[in-house]
C-alpha positions as CSV (number, residue, x, y, z in Angstrom):
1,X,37.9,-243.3,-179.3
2,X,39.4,-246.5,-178.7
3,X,41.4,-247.2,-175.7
4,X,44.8,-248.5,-177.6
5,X,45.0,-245.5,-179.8
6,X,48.1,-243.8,-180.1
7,X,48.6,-241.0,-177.1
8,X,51.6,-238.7,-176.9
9,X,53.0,-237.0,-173.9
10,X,54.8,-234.2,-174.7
11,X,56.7,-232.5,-171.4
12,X,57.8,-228.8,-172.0
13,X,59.6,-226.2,-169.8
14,X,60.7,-222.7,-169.2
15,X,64.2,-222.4,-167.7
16,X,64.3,-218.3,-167.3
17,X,61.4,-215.6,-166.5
18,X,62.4,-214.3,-170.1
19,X,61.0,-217.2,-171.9
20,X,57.3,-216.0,-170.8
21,X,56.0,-214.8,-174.4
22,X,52.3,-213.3,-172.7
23,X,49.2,-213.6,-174.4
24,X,47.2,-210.7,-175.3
25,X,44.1,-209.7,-173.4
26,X,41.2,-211.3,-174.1
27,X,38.4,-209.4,-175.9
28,X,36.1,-209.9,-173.0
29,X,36.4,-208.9,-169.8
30,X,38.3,-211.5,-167.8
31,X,40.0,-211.6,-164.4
32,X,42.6,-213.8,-162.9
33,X,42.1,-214.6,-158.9
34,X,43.9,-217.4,-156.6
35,X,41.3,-219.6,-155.3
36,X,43.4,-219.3,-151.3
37,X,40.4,-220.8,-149.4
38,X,40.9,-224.8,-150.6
39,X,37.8,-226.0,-151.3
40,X,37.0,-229.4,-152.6
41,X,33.6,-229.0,-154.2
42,X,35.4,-226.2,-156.2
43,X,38.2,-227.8,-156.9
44,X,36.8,-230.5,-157.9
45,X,33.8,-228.8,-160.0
46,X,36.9,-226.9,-162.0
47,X,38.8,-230.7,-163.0
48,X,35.4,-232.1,-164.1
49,X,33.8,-229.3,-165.4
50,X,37.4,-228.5,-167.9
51,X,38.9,-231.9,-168.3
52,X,35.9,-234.4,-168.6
53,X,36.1,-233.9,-172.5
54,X,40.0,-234.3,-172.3
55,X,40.4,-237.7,-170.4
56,X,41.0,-235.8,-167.1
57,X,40.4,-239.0,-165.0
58,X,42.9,-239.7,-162.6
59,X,41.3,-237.4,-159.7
60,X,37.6,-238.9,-160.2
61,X,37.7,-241.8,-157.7
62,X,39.2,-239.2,-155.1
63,X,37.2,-239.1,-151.7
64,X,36.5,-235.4,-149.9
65,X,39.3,-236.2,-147.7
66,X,42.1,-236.8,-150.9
67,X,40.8,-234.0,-152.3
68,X,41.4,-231.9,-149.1
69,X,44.8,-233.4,-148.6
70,X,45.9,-232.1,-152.0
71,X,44.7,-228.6,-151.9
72,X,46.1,-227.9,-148.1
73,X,49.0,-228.5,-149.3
74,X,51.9,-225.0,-148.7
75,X,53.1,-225.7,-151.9
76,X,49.8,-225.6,-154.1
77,X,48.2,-222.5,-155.3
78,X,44.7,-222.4,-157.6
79,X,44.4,-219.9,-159.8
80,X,40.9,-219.2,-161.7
81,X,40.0,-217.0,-164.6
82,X,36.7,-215.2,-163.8
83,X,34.5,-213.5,-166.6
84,X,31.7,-212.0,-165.7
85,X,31.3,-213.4,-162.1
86,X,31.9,-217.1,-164.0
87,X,34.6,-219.3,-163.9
88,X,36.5,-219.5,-167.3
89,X,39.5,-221.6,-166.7
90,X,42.2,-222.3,-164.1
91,X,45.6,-223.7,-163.5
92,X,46.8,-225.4,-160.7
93,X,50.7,-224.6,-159.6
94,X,53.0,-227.0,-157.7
95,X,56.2,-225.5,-156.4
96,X,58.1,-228.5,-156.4
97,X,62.1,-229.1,-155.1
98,X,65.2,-227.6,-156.4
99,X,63.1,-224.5,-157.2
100,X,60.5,-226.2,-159.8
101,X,57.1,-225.3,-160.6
102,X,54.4,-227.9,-162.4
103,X,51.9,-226.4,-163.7
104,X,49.2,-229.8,-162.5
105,X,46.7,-228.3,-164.5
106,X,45.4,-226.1,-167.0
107,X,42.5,-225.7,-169.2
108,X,39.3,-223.9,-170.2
109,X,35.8,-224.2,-169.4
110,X,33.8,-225.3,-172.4
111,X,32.2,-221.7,-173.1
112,X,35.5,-219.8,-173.0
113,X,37.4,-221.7,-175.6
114,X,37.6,-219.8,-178.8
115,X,37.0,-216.3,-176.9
116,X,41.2,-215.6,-176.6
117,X,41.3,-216.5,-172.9
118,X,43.4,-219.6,-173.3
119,X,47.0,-217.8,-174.5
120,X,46.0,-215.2,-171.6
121,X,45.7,-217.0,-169.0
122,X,48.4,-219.4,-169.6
123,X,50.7,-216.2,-169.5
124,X,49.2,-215.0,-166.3
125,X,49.6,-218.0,-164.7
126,X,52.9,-218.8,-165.7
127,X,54.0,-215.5,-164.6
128,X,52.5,-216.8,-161.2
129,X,54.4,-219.6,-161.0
130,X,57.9,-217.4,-162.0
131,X,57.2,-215.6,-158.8
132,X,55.4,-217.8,-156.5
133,X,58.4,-217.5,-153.8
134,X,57.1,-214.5,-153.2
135,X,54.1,-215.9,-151.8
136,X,55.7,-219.0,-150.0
137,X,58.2,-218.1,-147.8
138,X,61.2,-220.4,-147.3
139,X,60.5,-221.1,-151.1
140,X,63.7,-221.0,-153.1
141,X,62.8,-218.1,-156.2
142,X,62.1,-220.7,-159.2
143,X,64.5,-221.6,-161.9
144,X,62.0,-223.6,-163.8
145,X,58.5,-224.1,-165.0
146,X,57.3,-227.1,-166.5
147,X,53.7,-228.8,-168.1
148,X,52.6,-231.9,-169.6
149,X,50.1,-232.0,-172.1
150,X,49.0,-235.0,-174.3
151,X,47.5,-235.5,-178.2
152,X,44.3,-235.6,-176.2
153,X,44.2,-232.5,-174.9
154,X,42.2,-229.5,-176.6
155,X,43.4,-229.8,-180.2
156,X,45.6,-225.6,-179.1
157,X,47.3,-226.8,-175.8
158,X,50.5,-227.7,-177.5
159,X,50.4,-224.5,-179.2
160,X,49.6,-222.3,-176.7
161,X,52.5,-223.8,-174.5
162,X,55.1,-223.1,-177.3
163,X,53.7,-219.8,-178.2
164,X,54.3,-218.4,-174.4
165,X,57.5,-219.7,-174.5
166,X,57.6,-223.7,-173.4
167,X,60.2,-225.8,-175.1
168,X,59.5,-229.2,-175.7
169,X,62.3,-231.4,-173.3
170,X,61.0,-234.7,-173.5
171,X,58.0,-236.7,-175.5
172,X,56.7,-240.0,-175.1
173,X,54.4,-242.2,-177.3
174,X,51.5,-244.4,-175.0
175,X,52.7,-242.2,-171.7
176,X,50.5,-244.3,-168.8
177,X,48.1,-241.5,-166.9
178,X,44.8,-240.2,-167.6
179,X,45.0,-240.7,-171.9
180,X,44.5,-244.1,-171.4
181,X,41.0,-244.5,-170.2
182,X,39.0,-244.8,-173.2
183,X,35.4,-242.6,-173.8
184,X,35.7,-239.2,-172.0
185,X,33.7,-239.2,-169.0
186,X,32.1,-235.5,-169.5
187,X,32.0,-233.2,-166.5
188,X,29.3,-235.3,-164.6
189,X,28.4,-238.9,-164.1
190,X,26.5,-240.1,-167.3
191,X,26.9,-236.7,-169.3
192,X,29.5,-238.3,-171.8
193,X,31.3,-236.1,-174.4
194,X,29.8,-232.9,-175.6
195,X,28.9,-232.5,-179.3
């Protein structure tokens, strides 16, 4: 891939609880738990091990202490699909001001792409964020959810995010963040991309 290539950023929201269009159930067993004990090495084992094909770079450099400062955050909840004692995916959601949630992140393990998990656990975690007042208190109840997700990104993200309901608000062409690194790193020093 070369570094100057076209990227775009598309941003997409959901302004009402009614948007949510769930997923089905996976065909395989699959749970959804929140992660509440922040843990770096976890946290940090999830954003390699699902974005280092994607260009998930930004949080790489981060020392044990960033990564602690991020995750003991009030406002941040992790939430990790499970299936069969094995982390599948996860999201990570922001409740931000004026009664906005970000969905940080989002993605699936390498394994667990293609086994109907994805559109699942997008709507579980969505849901999540539609209601995550309930588990903040002194959190206003949220009025919107939003994601960014890039023509980098698994070649379904875009579609999953409009098929449970995300409208695109905003796009941008070259967006500056993570798309712009070059050569995936993998999900380890020196693994690369996987064929």
């Amino acid at each position: 891939m070369c570094p100057d290539m076209d990227v775009t950023t598309w941003y997409l929201e959901q302004t009402s609880p009614t948007d949510l269009r769930p997923g089905r159930p996976p065909a395989i067993p699959a749970q959804v738990v929140r992660a509440e004990v922040p843990s770096p090495e976890f946290s940090r084992f999830l954003y390699t091990a699902v974005g280092g094909d994607w260009q998930w770079t930004n949080r790489l450099p981060w020392t044990y202490k960033q990564w602690k400062d991020w995750l003991d955050r009030p406002c941040l909840e992790t939430w990790v699909a499970w299936v069969r004692g094995t982390p599948a995916g996860y999201a990570e959601l922001v409740a931000q001001d004026d009664a906005t949630v970000e969905i940080a992140c989002f993605g699936l393990l390498p394994y667990a792409i293609g086994q109907g998990i994805g559109g699942w656990l997008l709507g579980e975690v969505t849901a999540r964020a539609w209601d995550i007042a309930e588990r903040m208190p002194g959190t206003e109840p949220t009025r919107r959810v939003w994601v960014h997700t890039c023509s980098l990104d698994g070649p379904a993200a875009l579609a999953n995010y409009k098929a449970r309901g995300f409208r695109i608000y905003d796009e941008k062409l070259n967006a500056p963040g993570d798309e712009d690194k070059g050569e995936t790193p993998g999900p380890w020093p020196g693994a690369g991309p996987r064929d």
